[in-house]
N, C-alpha and C positions, 0 to 999 in steps of 0.2 A: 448335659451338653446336647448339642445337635446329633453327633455321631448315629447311634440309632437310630435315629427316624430317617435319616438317608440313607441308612445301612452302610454307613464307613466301618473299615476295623480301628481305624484312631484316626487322629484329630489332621487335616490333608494340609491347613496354614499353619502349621507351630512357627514360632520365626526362629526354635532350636536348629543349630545347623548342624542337620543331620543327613548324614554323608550321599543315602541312600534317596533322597529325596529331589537333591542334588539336579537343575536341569540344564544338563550340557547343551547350551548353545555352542555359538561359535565361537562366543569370546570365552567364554569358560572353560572349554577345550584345549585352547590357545593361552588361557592363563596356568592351566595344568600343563601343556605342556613346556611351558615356560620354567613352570619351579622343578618339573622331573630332568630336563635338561640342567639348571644350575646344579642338582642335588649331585649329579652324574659328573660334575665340570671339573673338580678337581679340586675347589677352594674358591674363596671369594664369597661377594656377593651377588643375591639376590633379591630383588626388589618386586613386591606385587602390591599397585597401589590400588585404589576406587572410592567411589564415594560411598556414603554410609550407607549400608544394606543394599549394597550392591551383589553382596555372597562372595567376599573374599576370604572370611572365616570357615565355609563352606568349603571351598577350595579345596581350603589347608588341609582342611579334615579329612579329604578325598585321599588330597596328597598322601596323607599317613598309611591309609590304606592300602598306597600302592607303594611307600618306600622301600626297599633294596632292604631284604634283610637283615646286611650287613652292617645296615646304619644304626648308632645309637641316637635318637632325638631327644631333647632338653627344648621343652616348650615352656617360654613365658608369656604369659597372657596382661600381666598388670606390669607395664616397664615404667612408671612412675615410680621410679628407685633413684637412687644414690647409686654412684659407680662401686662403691664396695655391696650394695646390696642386692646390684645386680649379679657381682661378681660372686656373692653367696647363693645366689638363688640359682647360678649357673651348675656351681658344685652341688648344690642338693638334686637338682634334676639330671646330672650326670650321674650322681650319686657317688660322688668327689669327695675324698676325706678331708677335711682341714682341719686346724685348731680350733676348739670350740673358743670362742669369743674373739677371734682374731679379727682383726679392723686394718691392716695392711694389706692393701694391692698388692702389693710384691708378691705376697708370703699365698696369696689367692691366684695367683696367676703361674705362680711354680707349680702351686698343687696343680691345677687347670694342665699346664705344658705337661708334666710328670704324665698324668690319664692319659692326653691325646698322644704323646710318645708309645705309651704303653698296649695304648686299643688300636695303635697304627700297625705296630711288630703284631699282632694276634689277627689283621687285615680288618680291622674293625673301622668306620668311616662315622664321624662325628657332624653331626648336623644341630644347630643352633635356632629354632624356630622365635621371631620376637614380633605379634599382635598388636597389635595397636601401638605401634611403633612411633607416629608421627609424636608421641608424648616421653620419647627419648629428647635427654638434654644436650645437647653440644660436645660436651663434656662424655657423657656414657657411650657418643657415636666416636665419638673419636679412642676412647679405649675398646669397642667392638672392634676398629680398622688395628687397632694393634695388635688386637689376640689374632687376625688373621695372617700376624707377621711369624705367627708359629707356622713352620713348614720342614717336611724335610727337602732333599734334592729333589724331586718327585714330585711333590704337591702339597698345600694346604694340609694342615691337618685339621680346620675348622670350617664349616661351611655355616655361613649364617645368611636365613632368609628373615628379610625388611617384610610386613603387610602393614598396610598403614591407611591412611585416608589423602587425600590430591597435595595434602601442604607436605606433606613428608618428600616428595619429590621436588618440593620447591624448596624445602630447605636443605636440600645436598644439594643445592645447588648456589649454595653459599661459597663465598671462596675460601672461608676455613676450614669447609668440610669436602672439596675439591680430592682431595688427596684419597677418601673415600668411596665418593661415586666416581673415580677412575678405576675402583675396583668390582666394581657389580658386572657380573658378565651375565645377567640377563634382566632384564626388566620389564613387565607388562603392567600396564593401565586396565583394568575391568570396568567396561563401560555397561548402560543400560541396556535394556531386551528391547527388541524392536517390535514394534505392533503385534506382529504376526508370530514372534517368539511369546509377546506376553499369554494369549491365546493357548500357545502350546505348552507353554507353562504353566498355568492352572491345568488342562486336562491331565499332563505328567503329575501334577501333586496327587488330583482326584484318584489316578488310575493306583498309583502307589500306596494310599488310604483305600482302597478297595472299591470303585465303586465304576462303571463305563457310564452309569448316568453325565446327560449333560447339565445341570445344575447351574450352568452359566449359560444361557443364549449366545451366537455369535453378534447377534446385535449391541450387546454389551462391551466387547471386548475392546469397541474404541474407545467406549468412555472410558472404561479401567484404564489402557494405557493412557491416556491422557491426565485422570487423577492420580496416577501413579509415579508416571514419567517413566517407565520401565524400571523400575527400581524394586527388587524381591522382595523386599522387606517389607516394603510400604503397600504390595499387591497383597502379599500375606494378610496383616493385618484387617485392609479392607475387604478383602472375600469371608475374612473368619467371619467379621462384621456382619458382613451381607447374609451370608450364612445362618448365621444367628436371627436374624431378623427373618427374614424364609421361615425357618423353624417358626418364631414366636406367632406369625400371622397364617402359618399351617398352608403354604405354600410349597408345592414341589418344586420349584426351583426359584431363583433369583431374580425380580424381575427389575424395571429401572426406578422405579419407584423406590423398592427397598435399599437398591444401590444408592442411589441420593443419599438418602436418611443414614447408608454408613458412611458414605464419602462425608455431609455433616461430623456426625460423631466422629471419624479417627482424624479431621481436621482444626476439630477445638473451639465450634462456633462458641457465640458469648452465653455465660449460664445462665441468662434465663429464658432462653431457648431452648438450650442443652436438660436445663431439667424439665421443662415442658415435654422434652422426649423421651424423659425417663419416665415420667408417673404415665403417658402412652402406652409403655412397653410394661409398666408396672401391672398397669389395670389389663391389659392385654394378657397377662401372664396369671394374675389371680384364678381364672377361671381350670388354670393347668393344677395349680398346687396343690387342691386334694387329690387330683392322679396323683400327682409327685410323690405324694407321702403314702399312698396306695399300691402304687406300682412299683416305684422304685427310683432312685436316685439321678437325678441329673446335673449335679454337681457343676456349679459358673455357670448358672443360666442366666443372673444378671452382672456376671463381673466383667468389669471392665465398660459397662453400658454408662456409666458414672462417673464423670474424669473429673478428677478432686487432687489436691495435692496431696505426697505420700505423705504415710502416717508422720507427724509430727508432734513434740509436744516443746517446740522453742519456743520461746518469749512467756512461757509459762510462769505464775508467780505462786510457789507452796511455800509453804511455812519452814521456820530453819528444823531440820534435820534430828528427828528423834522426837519431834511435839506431835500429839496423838490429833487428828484431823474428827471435830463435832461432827455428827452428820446423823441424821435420820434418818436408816438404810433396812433395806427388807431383810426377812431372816432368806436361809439360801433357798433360789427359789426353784420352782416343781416345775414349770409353767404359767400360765396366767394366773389362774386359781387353784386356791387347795387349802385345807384348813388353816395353814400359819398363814397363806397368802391371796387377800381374803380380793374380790373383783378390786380394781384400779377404776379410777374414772377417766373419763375420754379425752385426752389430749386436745387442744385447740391446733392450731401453728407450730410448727416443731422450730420453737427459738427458747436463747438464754433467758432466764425470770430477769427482769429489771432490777429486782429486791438483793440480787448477788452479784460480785464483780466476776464476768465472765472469764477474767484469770485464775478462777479456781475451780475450772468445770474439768479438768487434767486432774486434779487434787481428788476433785468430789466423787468424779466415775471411777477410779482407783479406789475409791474408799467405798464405794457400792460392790464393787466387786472383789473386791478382800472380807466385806460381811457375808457375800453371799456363798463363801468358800468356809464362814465360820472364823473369818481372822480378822485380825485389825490392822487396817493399815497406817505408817506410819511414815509422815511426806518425803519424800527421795524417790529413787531407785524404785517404781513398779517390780519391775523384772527381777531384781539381785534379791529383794525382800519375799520375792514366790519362793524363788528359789532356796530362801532359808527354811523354808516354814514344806519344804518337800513339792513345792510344783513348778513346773517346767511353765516358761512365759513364750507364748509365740505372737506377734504381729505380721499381721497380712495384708492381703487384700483379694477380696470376695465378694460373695453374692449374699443374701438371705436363705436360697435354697442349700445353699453350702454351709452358712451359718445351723440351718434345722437339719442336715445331716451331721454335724458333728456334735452340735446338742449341750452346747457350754455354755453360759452367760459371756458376752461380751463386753467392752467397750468398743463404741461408735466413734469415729468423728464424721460432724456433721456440720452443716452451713443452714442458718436462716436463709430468709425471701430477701435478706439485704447484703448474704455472702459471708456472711461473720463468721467465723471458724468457734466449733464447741463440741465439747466431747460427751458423753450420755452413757449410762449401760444399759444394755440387751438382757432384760430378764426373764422374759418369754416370748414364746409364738407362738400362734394360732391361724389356722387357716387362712381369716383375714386380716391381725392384727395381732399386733408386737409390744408388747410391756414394755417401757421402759423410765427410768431413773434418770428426771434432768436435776442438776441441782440437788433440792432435797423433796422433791416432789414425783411421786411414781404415778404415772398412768399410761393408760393406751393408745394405740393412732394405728389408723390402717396401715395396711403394709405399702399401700400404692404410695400416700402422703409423706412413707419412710423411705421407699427406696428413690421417691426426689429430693430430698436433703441429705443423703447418705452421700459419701465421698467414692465407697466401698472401702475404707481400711478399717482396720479391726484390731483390737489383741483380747485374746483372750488366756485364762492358764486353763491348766490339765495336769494330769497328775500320774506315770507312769511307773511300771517295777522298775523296781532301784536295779535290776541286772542288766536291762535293755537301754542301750546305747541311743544316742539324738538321731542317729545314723544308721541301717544296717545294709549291706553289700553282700553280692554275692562274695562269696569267700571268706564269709566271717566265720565264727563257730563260736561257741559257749554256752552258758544260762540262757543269753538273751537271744538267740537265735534258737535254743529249745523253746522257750516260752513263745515265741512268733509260732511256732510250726503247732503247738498245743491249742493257741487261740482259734488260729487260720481253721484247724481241723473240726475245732467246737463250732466255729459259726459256717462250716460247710457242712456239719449237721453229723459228721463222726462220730462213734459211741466212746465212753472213753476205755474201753478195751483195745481201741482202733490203737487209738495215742498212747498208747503206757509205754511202749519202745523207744517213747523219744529223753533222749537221755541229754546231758549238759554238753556232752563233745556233740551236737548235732552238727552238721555241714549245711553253711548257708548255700546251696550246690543249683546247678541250673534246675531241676526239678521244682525246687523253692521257689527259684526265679518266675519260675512259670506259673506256677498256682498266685505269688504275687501279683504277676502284670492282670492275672484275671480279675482278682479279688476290685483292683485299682478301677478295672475299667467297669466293673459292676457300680463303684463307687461314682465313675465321674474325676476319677483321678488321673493324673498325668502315669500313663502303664511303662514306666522306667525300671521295674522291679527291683528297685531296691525301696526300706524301708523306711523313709522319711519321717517328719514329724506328722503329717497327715495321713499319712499312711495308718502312721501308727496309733492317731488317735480315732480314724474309724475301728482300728483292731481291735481297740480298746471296747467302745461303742458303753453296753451301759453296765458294765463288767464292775463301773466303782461305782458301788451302790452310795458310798457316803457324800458322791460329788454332782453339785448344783446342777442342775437340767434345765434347758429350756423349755422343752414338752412336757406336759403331764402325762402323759402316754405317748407311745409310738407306735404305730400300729405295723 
């Protein structure tokens, strides 16, 4: 990542809405104090609507921060439910007993009244948070306006806050749902930043990521808002861009040149323009990758540079289900060369062989990389069949340098010079060039010629202790959180006299947390401190001797 070389503590665009980041304009101000005045109101609703990445999720988040003690909160974030599965997902975030498999309203709605009677008498205040709300149906708005007919003499015993996007206000404004929006006692619209806000909102991210550099000229700031429209989401993006692009061309700050090229990129020009700008940035970037692997990790320094469509493998054609897939595949490989894996010859054109129906390039690179693991794969289910055979299946989306810090074979998807969609495996790298398996043919191609056909999406397996979780959080404890703090200690260079005290009751505890977020951001990782699957398979690193590598060494 960029971070380091500008001397950031972490990444200043994330478009995560995090609380602290947060730039109180006026209107944001004014939409906080909108929902702390509803929360306070007594019952009813409230409504906060805005356009997409406006930072009403933000808001929210603030809001939580400063809610009243006394309030229990029940946040749903995916309201594309059924009104009885709203009405279960209410109970479980209350943490609402019901009948397990119960499917009547009725019997959901007593449990529901039964709680809020009960947290009323103990002075307890119930607040109902519902995100993305304009994807409630008629139907589920109008059973939210009922459950606020629970009240005692006094007051509501349910508050629920609407955030939504502009149609959500236009459809309570339906005459069926009339009876509803007579009950919102407050409502705010979250508009855009105004020039002079956009300005001060990038310096507030910069200062909060650490840094009083100006990294944006003020001469910039009208173009931003103008590609932007004052809209956070979409400034985010294009500074991370811009950023990025600084970095690549070793620039200390932003200039208008580089801003084009990302206003380009996060607006979708046509691809083959788009990849023109990638093998730019490719070959720009070659010159970096033996630092990289020298120095140390800079993990996404081309992701996202490559807009491709997500990983897919629909309209695919395998064979029926349990027929073993022919294929001519490397044994597992080392890196480019090594004795079973003997030099590749030089790739032309990174496109499908004519001689094979590109509907079985999904079949074919599954089947390169089930040999290269020592297994055979058999057409279905990629993922369910790792899993049988003991490996964990992840699909992403990444960079190359991210690819050579985790050090797995992959499969690619990738596009010809004509846009064709085909899939390939990643069976090594090299400084400047990448092995890989198209069809039933392996050879090499530089890395620039790959990262402009590449999409960025990936999956590759891995293979983890059966103790350690997909997931680990602060506050976990077990095997799998002794075994985190054993690894962590061996690759901070610990002897293992240091580590013999760590027993199976370990505490995943903020201490952990902290040598976590460090280890991440050494990596190039999103410093969240908990223990993801990336996380966990740099933990990992090259701990399994018996599992395929892209490098032949790592220096």
């Amino acid at each position: 990542m960029y971070q380091s070389y500008f001397g950031l503590a972490e990444a200043p665009f994330s478009i995560a809405p995090a609380p602290r980041y947060l730039y109180m304009s006026q209107r944001h101000q004014e939409a906080l104090a909108h929902l702390l005045y509803g929360v306070n109101s007594g019952g009813g609703f409230v409504l906060l609507t805005g356009e997409v990445g406006a930072g009403k999720t933000t808001v929210c988040r603030c809001l939580l921060e400063q809610i009243p003690a006394t309030c229990d909160v029940a946040y749903i974030f995916n309201p594309k439910l059924t009104v009885e599965e709203l009405l279960s997902s209410i109970c479980v975030e209350f943490g609402i007993a019901h009948p397990a498999g119960n499917s009547s309203i009725k019997v959901f709605v007593d449990c529901i009244n039964t709680h809020l009677l009960d947290a009323h008498a103990r002075g307890r205040h119930a607040v109902l948070i519902i995100d993305e709300a304009q994807n409630l149906s008629a139907d589920v708005l109008e059973q939210m306006r009922l459950l606020t007919n629970l009240e005692t003499n006094e007051r509501k015993l349910l508050q629920i806050i609407l955030i939504g996007q502009p149609e959500l206000a236009t459809m309570l404004e339906r005459p069926d749902l009339k009876q509803l929006s007579q009950r919102i006692v407050a409502r705010y619209h979250l508009g855009a930043l105004s020039k002079v806000e956009v300005a001060a909102y990038i310096r507030h991210r910069l200062e909060i990521a650490g840094t009083q550099r100006t990294l944006f000229p003020a001469s910039l700031n009208r173009r931003i808002y103008q590609i932007s429209g004052g809209v956070p989401r979409v400034i985010n993006v294009l500074c991370d861009r811009a950023l990025l692009g600084a970095f690549v061309e070793g620039k200390d700050r932003v200039d208008r040149k580089i801003l084009a090229q990302a206003e380009r990129e996060i607006l979708h020009t046509p691809s083959t323009q788009r990849r023109n700008r990638q093998r730019v940035f490719a070959f720009a970037l070659l010159g970096l990758v033996g630092i990289v692997i020298g120095v140390g990790p800079i993990g996404g320094l081309f992701g996202g540079l490559s807009a491709g469509r997500p990983w897919s493998t629909s309209g695919v054609t395998t064979a029926p289900p349990g027929a073993s897939i022919p294929i001519t595949a490397p044994k597992p490989a080392q890196g480019l060369t090594s004795a079973a894996n003997p030099p590749s010859p030089a790739l032309g054109n990174l496109a499908w062989p004519a001689s094979l129906p590109i509907s079985r390039s999904d079949v074919l690179a599954h089947a390169a990389l089930f040999t290269a693991w020592g297994a055979r794969y058999q057409a279905g289910d990629p993922c369910r069949q790792a899993e049988a055979i003991g490996l964990r299946c992840r699909s992403e989306r990444g960079s190359l340098v991210e690819l050579r810090l985790l050090n797995l074979p992959a499969v690619l998807a990738l596009r010809d010079d004509q846009g064709h969609a085909f899939q390939a495996t990643l069976l090594g790298l090299a400084a400047d060039q990448a092995s890989l398996m198209i069809g039933e043919t392996r050879g090499n191609v530089s890395l620039g010629v790959l990262a402009g056909h590449w999409t960025g999406d990936y999956r590759l397996f891995w293979r983890a202790p059966a103790a350690v979780q997909e997931t680990l959080r602060p506050g976990a404890s077990g095997a799998g959180v002794a075994w985190v703090i054993n690894r962590l200690a061996k690759l901070e260079g610990q002897t293992q006299s240091d580590i013999e005290p760590v027993i199976e009751t370990a505490q995943y505890d903020e201490a952990l947390s902290a040598r976590i977020k460090q280890f991440q951001r050494s990596r190039g990782l999103n410093p969240d401190g908990n223990v993801g699957p990336k996380t966990l398979i740099h933990l990992l690193g090259d701990s399994d001797a018996s599992a395929p590598k892209l490098l032949s060494n790592r220096n």
